[in-house]
Each structure stands twice: as structure tokens, then as C-alpha cells.
C-alpha positions in Angstrom: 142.0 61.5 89.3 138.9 62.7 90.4 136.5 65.7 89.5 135.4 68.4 91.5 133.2 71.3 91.5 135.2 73.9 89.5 137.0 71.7 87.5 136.6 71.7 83.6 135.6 68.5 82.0 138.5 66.5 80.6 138.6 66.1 76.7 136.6 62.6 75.5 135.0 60.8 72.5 132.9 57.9 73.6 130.3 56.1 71.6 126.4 56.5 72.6 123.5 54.5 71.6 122.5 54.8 68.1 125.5 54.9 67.0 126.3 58.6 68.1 129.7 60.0 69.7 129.7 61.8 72.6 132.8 64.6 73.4 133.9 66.7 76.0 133.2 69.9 73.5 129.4 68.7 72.9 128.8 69.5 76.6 129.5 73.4 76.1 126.7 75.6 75.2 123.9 74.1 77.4 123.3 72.8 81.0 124.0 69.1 81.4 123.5 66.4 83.9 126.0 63.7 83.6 125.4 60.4 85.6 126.9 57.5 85.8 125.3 54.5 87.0 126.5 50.7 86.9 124.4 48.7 85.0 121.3 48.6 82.2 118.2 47.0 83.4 119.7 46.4 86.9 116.9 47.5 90.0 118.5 50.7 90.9 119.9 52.0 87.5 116.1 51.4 85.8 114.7 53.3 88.8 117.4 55.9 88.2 117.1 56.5 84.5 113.4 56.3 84.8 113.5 59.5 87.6 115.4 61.4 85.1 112.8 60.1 82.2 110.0 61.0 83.9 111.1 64.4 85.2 112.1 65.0 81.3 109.9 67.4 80.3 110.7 69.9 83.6 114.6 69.3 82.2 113.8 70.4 78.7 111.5 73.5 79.7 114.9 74.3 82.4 117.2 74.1 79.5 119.4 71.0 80.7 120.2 67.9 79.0 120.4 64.7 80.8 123.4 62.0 80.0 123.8 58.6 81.1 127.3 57.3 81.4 127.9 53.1 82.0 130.4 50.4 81.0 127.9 48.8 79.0 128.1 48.0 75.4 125.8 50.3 72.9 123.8 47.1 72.2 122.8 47.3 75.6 122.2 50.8 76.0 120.1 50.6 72.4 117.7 47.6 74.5 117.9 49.4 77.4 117.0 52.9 75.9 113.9 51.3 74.2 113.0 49.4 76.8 111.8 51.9 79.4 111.4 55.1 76.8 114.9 56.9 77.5 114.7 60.0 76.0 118.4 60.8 76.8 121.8 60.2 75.2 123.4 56.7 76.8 127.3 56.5 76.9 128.9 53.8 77.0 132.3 53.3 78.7 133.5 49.7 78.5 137.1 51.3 78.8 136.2 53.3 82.2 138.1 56.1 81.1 135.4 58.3 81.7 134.8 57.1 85.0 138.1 57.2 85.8 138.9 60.4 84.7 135.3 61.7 87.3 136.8 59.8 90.0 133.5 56.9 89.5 135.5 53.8 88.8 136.7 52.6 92.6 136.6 49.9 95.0 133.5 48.4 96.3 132.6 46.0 98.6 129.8 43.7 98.9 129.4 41.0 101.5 133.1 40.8 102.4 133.8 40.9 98.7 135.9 43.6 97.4 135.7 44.8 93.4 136.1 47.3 91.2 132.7 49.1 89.9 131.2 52.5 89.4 129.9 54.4 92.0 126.8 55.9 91.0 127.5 59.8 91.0 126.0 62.8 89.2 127.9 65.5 87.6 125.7 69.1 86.9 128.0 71.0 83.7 127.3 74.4 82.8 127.7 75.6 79.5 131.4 76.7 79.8 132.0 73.2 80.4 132.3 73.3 84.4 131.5 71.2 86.8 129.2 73.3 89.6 127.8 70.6 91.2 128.9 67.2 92.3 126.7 63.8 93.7 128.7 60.7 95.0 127.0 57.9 96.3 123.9 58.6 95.1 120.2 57.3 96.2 118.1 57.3 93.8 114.9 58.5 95.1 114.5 61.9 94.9 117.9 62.4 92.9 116.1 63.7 89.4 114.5 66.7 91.5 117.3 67.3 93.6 119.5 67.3 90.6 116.8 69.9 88.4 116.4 72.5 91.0 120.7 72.7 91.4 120.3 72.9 87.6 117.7 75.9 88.1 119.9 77.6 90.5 122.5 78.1 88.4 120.3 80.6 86.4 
């Protein structure tokens, strides 16, 4: 199964840091920014979440939430969270079902060396709870801004 542009988002509870849950029906009533990335405290995931960190205030003023999605534990995401000042919710996805559901969790290959692991992807949610924008294989810089004036257009 995969996600697309259009499609509503599938019914979920997953746990966040904190201790929080996260559900499909806590996405309605604002504009939110779901990404999922592979790893806490990995090179490209820090720069990642710091991008969105950093470009926090312009997502508040905008209206728009921002949500990380990874396989990591909630430990993790806690350190990870305080760490570099995440002022966003952190799900965590040990399961995969949510990145299966998107279409995230798939094949990768690295030095001849096939796996399974997410691909970093960013969904934009409006309020209804519809995906209006999707972002596969994402590079990171210049993602955040990319991602915020999608978020703007939608109005």
C-alpha cells in the first residue's frame, strides 16, 4: 500500500515521545507535515529535524504542525528530542505499520547490500485529513522551506 496525494490518512494509534499517542483523527483540524525519516541522531535525520526545528517559528505563525515518524523506540525519541531542542511531536513506529501503510518501508540498497529501511518522505495533511502533497526520496537541504511554502499554498 502506498499513499498518494488525495488519499485520506489511514486510521492509527502510535505512541510519541513523552509518553503521548498519536492517531489518524489528531491530524484533522489543522495543517500537518508528516515525515518520516530512518533514524535518531544519525547525520541526515539530525540535519533533517533540525531544518524543521529551526524553521519552527515560520510553521507555527503558517498554522502547520510538524511530525516526525521513525522505528525508533520512545526512549530514543525522548534523548533525541532533548538533545537538539525538537519542538515537535516524535512517533515512533517499531512495528512499521505506519510506514507501511505511506508506502515508506521498502527496499534499499547500499553497496551491493539489499535491506529493508524507510525511505525518507514527507507527507503535507490538510485539515480534512488529506494528503495534498507528497515527498519521496527526500534531500534534506532545503526540504523545511520547500515543505512550508506547499503548506502556505494550500491557504
Amino acid at each position: 500500500m502506498s499513499i498518494a496525494e488525495g488519499d485520506t490518512v489511514p486510521d492509527f494509534a502510535l505512541p510519541t515521545d513523552a509518553g503521548g499517542t498519536l492517531t489518524a483523527a489528531d491530524l484533522c483540524g489543522a495543517t500537518t507535515v508528516l515525515y518520516f525519516y530512518p533514524r535518531d541522531d544519525t547525520s541526515g535525520c539530525t540535519k533533517q529535524a533540525e531544518a524543521f526545528r529551526d524553521a519552527g517559528a515560520a510553521y507555527a505563525a503558517a498554522g502547520v504542525r510538524v511530525i516526525g515518524v521513525s522505528p525508533d523506540s520512545v526512549a530514543s525519541h525522548d534523548k533525541f528530542k532533548a538533545k537538539h531542542g525538537l519542538g515537535f511531536a516524535l512517533v515512533s513506529d517499531p512495528d512499521k505499520v505506519l510506514a507501511q501503510a505511506f508506502g515508506v518501508w521498502v527496499e534499499k540498497s547500499m553497496y551491493g547490500r539489499k535491506y529493508m529501511g524507510i525511505e525518507r518522505s514527507t507527507f503535507l495533511i490538510d485539515a480534512a485529513g488529506v494528503v495534498r502533497k507528497v515527498w519521496r526520496k527526500v534531500k534534506v537541504p532545503g526540504h523545511a522551506a520547500a515543505v512550508l511554502a506547499a503548506a502556505g499554498a494550500l491557504g
